[in-house]
KELUMNU-339097 format. One record per residue (C-alpha): x, y, z; residue in one letter. Coordinates in Angstrom, 2 decimals, padded with zeros to 5 digits. Example, Ala and Ser with C-alpha at 12.3 -4.5 7.8 and 13.67 -1.06 7.14 Angstrom:
# KELUMNU-339097
<node><px>012.30</px><py>-004.50</py><pz>007.80</pz><resn>a</resn></node>
<node><px>013.67</px><py>-001.06</py><pz>007.14</pz><resn>s</resn></node>
This chain:
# KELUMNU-339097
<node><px>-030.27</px><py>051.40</py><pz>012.84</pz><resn>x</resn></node>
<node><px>-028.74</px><py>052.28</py><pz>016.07</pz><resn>x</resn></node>
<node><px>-025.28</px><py>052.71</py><pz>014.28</pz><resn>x</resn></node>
<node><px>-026.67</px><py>055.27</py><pz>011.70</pz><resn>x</resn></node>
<node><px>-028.56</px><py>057.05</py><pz>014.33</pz><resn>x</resn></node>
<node><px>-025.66</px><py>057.19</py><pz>016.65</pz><resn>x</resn></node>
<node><px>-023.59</px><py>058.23</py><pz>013.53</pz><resn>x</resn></node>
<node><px>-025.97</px><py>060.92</py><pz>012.72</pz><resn>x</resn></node>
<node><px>-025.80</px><py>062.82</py><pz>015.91</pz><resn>x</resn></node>
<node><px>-021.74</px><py>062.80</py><pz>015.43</pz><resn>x</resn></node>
<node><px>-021.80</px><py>064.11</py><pz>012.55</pz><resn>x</resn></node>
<node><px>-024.04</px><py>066.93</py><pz>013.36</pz><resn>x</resn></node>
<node><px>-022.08</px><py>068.04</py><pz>016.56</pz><resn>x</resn></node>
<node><px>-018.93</px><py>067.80</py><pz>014.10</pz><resn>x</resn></node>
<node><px>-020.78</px><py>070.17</py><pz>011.93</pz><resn>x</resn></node>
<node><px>-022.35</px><py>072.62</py><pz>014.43</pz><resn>x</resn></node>
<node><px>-019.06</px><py>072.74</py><pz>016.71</pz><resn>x</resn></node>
<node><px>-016.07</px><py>072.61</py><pz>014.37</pz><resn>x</resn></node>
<node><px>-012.75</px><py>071.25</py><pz>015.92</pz><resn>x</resn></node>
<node><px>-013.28</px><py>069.45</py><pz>019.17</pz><resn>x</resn></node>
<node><px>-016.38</px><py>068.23</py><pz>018.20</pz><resn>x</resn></node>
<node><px>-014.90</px><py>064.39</py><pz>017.11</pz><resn>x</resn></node>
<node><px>-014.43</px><py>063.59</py><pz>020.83</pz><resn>x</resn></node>
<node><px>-018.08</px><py>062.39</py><pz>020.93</pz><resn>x</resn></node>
<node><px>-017.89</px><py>060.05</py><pz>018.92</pz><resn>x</resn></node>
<node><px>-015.66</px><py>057.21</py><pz>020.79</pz><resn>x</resn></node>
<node><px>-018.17</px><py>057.70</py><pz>024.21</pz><resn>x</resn></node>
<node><px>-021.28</px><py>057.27</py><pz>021.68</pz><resn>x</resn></node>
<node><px>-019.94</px><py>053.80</py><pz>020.51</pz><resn>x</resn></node>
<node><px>-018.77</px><py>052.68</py><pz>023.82</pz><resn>x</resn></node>
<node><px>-022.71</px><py>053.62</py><pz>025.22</pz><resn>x</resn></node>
<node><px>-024.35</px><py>052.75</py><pz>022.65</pz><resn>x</resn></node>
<node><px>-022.90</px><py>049.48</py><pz>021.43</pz><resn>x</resn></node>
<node><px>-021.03</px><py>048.55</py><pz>024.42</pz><resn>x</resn></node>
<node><px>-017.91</px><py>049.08</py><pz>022.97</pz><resn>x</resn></node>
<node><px>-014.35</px><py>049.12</py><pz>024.59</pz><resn>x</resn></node>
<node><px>-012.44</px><py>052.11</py><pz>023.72</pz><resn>x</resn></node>
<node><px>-009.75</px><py>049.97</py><pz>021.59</pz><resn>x</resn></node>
<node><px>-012.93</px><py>048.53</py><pz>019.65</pz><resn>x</resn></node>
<node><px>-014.33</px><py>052.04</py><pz>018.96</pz><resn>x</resn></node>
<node><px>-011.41</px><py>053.81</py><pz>017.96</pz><resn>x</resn></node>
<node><px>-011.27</px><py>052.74</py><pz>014.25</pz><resn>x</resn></node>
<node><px>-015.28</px><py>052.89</py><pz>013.40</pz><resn>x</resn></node>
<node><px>-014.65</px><py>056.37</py><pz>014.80</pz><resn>x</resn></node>
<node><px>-011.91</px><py>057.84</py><pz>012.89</pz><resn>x</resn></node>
<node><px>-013.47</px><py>056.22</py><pz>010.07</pz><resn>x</resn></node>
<node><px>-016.41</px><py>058.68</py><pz>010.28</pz><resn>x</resn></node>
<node><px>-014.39</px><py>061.26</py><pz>011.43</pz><resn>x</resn></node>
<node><px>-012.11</px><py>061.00</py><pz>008.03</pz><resn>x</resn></node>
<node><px>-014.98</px><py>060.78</py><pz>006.08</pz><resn>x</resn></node>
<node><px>-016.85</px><py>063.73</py><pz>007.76</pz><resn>x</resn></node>
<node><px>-013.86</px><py>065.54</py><pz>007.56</pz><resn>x</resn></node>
<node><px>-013.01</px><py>064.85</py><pz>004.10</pz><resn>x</resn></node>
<node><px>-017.02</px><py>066.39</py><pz>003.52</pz><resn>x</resn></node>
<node><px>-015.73</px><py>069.43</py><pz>004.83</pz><resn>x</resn></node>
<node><px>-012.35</px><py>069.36</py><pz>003.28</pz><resn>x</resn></node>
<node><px>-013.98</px><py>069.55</py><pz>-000.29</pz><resn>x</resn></node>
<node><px>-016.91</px><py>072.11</py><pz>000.98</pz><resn>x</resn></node>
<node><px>-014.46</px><py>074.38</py><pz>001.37</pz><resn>x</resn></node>
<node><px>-011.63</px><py>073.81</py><pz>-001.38</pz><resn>x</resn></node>
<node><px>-013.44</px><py>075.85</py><pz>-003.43</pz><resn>x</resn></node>
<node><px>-012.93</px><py>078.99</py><pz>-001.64</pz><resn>x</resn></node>
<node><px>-009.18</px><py>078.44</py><pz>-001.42</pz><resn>x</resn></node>
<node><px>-008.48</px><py>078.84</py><pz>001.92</pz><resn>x</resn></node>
<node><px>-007.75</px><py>074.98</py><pz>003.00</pz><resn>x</resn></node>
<node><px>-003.58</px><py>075.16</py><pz>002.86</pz><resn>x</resn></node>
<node><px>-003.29</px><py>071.82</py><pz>001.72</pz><resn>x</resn></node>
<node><px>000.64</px><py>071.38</py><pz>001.72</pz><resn>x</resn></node>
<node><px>-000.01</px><py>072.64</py><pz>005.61</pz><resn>x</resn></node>
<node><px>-002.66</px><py>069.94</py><pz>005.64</pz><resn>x</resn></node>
<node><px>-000.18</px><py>067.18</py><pz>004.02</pz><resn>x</resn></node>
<node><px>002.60</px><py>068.03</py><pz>006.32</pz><resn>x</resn></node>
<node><px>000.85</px><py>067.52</py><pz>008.97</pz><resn>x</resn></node>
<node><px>-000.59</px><py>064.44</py><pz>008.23</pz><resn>x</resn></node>
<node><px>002.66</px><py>062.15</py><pz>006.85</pz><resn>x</resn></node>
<node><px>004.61</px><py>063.88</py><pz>010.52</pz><resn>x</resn></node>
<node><px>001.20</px><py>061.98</py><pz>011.92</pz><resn>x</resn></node>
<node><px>001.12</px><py>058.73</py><pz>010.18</pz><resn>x</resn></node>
<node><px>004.67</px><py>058.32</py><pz>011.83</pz><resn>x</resn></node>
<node><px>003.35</px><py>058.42</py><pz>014.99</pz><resn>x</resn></node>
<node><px>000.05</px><py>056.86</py><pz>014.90</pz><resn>x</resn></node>
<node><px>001.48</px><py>053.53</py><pz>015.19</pz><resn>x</resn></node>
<node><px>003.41</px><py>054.51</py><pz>018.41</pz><resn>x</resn></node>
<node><px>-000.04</px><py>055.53</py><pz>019.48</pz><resn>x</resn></node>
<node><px>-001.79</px><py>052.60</py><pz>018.34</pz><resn>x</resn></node>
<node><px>001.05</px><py>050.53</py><pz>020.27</pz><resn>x</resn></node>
<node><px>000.34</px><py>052.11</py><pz>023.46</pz><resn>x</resn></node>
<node><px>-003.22</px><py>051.38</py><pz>023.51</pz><resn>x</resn></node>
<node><px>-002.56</px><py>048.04</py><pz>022.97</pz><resn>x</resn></node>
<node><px>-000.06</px><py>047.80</py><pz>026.03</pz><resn>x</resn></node>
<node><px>-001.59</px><py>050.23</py><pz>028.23</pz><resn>x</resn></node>
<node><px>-004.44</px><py>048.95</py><pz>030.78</pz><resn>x</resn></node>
<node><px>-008.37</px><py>049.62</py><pz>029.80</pz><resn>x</resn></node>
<node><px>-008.61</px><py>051.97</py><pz>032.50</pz><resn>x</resn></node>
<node><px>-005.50</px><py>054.14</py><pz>031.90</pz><resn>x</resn></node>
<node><px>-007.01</px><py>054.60</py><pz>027.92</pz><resn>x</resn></node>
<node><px>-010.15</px><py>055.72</py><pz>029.42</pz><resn>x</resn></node>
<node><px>-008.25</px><py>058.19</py><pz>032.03</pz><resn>x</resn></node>
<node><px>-006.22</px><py>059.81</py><pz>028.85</pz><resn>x</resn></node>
<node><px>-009.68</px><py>059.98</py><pz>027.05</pz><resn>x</resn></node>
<node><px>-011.73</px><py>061.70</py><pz>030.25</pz><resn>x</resn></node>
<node><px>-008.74</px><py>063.94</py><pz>030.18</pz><resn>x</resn></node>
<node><px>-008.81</px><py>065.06</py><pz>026.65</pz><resn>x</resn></node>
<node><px>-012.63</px><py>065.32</py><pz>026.95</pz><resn>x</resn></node>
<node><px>-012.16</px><py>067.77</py><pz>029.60</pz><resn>x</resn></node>
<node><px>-009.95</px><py>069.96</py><pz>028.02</pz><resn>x</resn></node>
<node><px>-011.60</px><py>070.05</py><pz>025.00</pz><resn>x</resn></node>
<node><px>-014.35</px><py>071.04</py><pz>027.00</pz><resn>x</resn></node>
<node><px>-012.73</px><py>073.93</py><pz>028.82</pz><resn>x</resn></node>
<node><px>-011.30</px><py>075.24</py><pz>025.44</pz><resn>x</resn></node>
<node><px>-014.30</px><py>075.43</py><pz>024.09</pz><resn>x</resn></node>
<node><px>-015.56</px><py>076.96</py><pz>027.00</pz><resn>x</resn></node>
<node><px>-013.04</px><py>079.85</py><pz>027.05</pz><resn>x</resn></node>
<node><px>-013.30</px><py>080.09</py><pz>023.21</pz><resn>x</resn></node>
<node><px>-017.37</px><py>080.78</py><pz>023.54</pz><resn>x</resn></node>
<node><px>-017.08</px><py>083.29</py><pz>026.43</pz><resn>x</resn></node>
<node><px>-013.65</px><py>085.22</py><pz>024.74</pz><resn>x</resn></node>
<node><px>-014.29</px><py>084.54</py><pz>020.86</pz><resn>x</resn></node>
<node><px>-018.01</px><py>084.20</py><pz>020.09</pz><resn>x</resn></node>
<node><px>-017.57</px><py>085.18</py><pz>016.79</pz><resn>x</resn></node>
<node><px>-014.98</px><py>081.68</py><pz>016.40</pz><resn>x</resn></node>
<node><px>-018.06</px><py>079.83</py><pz>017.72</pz><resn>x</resn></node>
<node><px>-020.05</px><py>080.31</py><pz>014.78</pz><resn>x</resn></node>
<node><px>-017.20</px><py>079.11</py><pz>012.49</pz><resn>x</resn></node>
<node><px>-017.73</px><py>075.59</py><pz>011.98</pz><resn>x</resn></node>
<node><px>-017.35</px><py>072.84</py><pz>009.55</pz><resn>x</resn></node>
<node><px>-019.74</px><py>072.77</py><pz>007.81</pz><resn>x</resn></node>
<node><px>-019.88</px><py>076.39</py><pz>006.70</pz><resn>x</resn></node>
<node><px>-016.43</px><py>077.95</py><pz>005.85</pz><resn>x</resn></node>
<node><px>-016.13</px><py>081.05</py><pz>004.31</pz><resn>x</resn></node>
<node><px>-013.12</px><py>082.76</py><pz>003.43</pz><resn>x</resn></node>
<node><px>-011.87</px><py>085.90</py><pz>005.33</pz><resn>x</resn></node>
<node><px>-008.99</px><py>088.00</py><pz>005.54</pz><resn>x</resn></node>
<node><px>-005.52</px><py>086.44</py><pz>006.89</pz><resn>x</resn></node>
<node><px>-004.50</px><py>087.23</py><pz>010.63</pz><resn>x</resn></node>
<node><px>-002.44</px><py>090.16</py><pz>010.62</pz><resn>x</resn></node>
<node><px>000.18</px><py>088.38</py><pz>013.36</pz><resn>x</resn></node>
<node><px>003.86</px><py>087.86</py><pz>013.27</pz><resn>x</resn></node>
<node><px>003.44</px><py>084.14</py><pz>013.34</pz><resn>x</resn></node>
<node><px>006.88</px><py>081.74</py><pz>012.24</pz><resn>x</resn></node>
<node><px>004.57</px><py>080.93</py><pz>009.11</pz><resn>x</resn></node>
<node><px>003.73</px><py>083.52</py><pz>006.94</pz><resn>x</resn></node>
<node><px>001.85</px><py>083.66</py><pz>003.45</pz><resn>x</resn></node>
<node><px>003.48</px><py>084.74</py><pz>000.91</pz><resn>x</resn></node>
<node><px>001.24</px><py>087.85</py><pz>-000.30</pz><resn>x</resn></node>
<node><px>002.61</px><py>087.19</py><pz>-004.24</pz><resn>x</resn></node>
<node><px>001.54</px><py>083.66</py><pz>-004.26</pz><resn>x</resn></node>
<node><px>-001.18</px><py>083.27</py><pz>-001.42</pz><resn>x</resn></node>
<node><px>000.94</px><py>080.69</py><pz>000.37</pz><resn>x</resn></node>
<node><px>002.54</px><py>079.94</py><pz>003.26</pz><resn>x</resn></node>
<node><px>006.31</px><py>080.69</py><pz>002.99</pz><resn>x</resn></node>
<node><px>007.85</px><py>077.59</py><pz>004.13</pz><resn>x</resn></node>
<node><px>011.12</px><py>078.08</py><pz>006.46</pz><resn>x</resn></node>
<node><px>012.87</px><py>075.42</py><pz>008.90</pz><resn>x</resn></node>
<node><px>010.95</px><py>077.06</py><pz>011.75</pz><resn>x</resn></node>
<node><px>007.88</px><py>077.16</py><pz>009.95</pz><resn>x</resn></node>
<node><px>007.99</px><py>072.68</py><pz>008.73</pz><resn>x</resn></node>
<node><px>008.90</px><py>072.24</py><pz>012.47</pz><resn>x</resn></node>
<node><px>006.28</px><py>073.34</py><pz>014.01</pz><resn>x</resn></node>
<node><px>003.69</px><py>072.44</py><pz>011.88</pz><resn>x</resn></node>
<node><px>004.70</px><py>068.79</py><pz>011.85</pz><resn>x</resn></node>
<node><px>005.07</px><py>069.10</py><pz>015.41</pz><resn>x</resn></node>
<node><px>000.98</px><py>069.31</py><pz>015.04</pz><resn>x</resn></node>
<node><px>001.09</px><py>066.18</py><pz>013.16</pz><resn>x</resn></node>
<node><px>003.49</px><py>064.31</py><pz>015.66</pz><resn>x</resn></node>
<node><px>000.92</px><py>065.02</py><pz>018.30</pz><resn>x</resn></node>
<node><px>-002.75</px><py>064.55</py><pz>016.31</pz><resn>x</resn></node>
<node><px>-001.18</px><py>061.16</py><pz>015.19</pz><resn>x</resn></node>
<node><px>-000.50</px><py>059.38</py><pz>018.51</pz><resn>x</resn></node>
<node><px>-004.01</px><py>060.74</py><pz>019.87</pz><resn>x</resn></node>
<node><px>-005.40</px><py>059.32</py><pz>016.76</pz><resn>x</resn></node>
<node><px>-003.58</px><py>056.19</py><pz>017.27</pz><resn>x</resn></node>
<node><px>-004.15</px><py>056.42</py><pz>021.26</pz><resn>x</resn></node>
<node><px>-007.65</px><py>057.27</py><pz>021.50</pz><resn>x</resn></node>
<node><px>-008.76</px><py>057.19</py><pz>017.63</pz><resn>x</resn></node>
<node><px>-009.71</px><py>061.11</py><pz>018.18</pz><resn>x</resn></node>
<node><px>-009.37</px><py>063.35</py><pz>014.96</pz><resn>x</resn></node>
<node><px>-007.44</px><py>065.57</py><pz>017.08</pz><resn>x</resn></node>
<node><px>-008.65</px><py>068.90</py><pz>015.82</pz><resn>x</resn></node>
<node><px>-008.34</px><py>070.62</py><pz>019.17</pz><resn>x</resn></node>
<node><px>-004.83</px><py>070.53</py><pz>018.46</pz><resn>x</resn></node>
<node><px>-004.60</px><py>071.23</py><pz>015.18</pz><resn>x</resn></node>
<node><px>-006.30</px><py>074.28</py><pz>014.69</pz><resn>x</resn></node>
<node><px>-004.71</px><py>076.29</py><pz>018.05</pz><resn>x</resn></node>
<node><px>-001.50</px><py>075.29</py><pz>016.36</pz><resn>x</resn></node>
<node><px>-002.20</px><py>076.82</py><pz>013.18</pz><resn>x</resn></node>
<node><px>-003.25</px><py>079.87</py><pz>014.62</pz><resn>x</resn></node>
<node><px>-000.16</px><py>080.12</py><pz>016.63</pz><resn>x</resn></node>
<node><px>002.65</px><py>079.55</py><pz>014.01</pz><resn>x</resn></node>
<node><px>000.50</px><py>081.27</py><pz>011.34</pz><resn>x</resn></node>
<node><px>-001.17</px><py>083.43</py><pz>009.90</pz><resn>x</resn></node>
<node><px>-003.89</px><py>082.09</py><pz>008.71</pz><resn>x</resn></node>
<node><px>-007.45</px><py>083.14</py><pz>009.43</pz><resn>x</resn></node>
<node><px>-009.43</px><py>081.17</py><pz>011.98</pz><resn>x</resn></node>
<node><px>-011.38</px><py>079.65</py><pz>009.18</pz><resn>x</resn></node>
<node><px>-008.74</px><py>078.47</py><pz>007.07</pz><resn>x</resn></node>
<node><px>-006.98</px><py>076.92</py><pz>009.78</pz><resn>x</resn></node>
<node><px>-010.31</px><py>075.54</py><pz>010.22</pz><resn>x</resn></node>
<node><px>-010.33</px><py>073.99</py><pz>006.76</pz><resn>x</resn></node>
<node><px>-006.76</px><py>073.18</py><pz>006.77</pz><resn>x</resn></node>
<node><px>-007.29</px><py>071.09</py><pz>010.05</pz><resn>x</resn></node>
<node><px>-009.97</px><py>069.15</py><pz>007.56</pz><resn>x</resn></node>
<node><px>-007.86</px><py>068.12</py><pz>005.31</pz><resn>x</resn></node>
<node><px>-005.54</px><py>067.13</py><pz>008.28</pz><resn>x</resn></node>
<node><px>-007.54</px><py>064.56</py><pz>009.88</pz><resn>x</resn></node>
<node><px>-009.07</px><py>063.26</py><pz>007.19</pz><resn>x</resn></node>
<node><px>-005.50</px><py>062.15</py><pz>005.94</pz><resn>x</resn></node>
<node><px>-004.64</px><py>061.27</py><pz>009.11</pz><resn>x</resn></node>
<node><px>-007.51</px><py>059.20</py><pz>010.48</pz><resn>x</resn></node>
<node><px>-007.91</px><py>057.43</py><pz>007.69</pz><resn>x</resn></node>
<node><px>-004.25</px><py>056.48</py><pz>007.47</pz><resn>x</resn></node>
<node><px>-004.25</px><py>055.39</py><pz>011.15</pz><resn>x</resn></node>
<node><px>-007.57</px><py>053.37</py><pz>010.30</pz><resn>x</resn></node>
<node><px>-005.46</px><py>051.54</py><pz>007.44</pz><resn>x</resn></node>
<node><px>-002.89</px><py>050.96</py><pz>010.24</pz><resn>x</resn></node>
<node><px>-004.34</px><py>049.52</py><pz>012.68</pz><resn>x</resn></node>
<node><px>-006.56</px><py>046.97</py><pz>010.51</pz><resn>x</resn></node>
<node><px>-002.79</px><py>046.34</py><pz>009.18</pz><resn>x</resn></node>
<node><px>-001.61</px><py>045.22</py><pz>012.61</pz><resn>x</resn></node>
<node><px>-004.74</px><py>043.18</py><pz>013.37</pz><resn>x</resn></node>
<node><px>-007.66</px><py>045.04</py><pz>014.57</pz><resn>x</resn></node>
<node><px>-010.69</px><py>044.16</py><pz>013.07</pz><resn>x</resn></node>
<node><px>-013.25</px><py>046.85</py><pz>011.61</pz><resn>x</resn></node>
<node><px>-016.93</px><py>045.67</py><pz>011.78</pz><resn>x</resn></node>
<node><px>-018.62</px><py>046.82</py><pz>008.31</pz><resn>x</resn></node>
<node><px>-022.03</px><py>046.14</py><pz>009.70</pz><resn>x</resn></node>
<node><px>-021.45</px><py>048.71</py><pz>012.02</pz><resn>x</resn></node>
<node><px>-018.89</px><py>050.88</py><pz>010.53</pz><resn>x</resn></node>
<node><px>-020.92</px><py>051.60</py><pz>007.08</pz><resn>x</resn></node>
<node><px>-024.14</px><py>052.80</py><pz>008.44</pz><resn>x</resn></node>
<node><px>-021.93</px><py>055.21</py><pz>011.26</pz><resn>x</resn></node>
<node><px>-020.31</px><py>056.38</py><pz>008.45</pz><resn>x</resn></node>
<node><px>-023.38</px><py>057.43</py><pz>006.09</pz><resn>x</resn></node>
<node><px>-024.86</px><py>058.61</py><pz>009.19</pz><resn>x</resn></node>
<node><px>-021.98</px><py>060.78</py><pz>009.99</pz><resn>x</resn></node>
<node><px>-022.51</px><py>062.06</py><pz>006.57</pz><resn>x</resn></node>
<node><px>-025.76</px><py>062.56</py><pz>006.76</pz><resn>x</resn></node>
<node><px>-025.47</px><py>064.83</py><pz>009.75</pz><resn>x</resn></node>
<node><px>-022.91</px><py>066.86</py><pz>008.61</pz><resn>x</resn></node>
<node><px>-024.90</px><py>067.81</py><pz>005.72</pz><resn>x</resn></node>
<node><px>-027.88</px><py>068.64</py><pz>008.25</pz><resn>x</resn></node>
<node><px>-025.48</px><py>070.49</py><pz>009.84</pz><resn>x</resn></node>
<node><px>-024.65</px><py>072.79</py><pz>006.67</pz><resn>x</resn></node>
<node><px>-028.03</px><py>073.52</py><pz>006.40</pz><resn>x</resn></node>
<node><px>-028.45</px><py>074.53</py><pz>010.40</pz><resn>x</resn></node>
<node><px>-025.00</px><py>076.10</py><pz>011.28</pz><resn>x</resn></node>
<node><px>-026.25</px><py>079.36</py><pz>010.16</pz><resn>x</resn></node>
<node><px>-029.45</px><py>079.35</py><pz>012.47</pz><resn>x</resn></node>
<node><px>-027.54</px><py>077.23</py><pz>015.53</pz><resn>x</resn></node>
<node><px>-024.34</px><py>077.69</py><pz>015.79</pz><resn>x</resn></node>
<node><px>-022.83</px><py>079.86</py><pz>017.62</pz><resn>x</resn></node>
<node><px>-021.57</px><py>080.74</py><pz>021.67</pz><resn>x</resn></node>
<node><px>-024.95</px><py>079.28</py><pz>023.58</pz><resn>x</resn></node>
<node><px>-024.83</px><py>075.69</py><pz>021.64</pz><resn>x</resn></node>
<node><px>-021.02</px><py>075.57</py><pz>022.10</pz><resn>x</resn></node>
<node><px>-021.24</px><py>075.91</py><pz>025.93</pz><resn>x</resn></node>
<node><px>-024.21</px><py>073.66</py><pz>025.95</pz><resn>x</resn></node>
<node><px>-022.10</px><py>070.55</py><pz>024.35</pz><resn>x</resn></node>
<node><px>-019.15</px><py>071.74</py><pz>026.31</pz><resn>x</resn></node>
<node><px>-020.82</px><py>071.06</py><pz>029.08</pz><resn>x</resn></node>
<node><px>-021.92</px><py>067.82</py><pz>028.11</pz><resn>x</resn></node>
<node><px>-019.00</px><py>066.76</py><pz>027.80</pz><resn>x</resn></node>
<node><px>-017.77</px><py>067.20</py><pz>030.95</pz><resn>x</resn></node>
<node><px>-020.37</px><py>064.97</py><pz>031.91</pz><resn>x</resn></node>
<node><px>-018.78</px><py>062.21</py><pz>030.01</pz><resn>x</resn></node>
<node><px>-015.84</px><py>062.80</py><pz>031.26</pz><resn>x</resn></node>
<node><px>-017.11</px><py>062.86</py><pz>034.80</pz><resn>x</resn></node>
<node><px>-018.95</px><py>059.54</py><pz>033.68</pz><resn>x</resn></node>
<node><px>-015.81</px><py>057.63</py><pz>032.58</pz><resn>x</resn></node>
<node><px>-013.88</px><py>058.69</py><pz>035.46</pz><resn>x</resn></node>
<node><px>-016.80</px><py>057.40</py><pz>037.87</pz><resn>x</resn></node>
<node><px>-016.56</px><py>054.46</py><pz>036.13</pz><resn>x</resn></node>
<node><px>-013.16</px><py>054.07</py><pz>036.39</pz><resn>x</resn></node>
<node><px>-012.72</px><py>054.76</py><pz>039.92</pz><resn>x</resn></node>
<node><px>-016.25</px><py>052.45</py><pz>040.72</pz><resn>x</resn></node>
């Protein structure tokens, strides 16, 4: 029960906060069960695949989740994910929980600066895409106005998997779906509109996380069903509460709120670290 319930609220914040909004759900398991980080790093990109894979196919439909984008980025990840799932082996408990304070915290202040510079962004979350026009930028990715798709170039496959490089050892590292650096990436090297970049970043982890999930239970680590199931459904479950909320909640006020949280985590872990 405490598993579904602790599932639930992840998958609402992933729903009502868009990309950054995975973080949580590592510290929940750790709390909550009593976890160490290595231990709740694959129950937690299992729900984050699945959550994200919720997303992926809410907004498919409305053809703006690139999914070549999406693939690229996940096989340059799965090359790296067991490089990250290496180093958390070998590196000490409290160095994985200084990395994970860290990332909290910038995650934190992103979505910070996003809420007080972009409010609009705020409201764009996963579990309500819409389509919208393209950005009009000079980006090294462009779309291809004949055929509505990215026009891929040298430039363009580098940098994208350079996305995937990075989201896999976090995933592998921390077991984070590592949105907060997908979707800044895509909106730097493309064109893309915030919510498709949004959507692609779906796609993303979900291919990701659940690869590095497969991974790691390959190399050893063990994956408690009892647990992991009802996280999952409850991860489910909450992002579909969250479709039906986003519209009324989301938005600047509730991103600075869990924003804010957050850095209480962080400032959590690193007390206990340091204690």
């Amino acid at each position: 029960m405490l598993a579904a319930v602790l599932g639930l609220l992840v998958g609402l914040i992933l729903g009502l906060t868009g990309a950054g909004g995975s973080v949580i759900a590592v510290p929940l398991l750790i709390w909550g069960l009593g976890w160490t980080l290595p231990q709740a790093a694959p129950t937690a990109l299992l729900a984050v695949s699945a959550a994200a894979i919720l997303g992926t196919l809410s907004a498919w439909p409305q053809g703006i989740v690139r999914y070549r984008a999406a693939m690229v980025m996940a096989c340059a990840g799965l090359l790296t994910a067991p490089l990250g799932l290496l180093a958390g082996q070998s590196l000490p408990l409290p160095w994985l929980s200084a990395a994970f304070a860290l990332v909290l915290v910038y995650v934190s202040l992103r979505m910070l600066r996003q809420a007080r510079s972009a409010p609009e962004e705020s409201r764009i979350v996963r579990a309500g895409l819409k389509a919208e026009p393209e950005n009009p930028s000079e980006p090294v990715c462009r779309m291809n106005p004949n055929t509505g798709r990215l026009s891929w170039t040298r430039p363009c496959a580098l940098a994208i998997s350079s996305g995937g490089l990075v989201t896999g050892f976090l995933s592998g590292l921390l077991g984070v779906g590592g949105g907060f650096v997908i979707v800044p990436i895509l909106r730097a090297v493309t064109d893309l509109s915030f919510h498709s970049a949004v959507a692609t970043s779906l796609m993303a982890i979900a291919l990701t996380s659940a690869g590095t999930v497969v991974i790691s239970i390959a190399q050893g680590q063990t994956l408690d069903l009892m647990i992991a199931t009802p996280f999952v459904g409850g991860a489910l479950a909450g992002m579909l509460l969250g479709r039906q909320t986003a519209a009324r909640l989301a938005g600047p006020k509730l991103q600075m709120g869990f924003a804010s949280v957050m850095l209480l985590i962080a400032g959590g872990m690193f007390w206990g670290i340091l204690a």
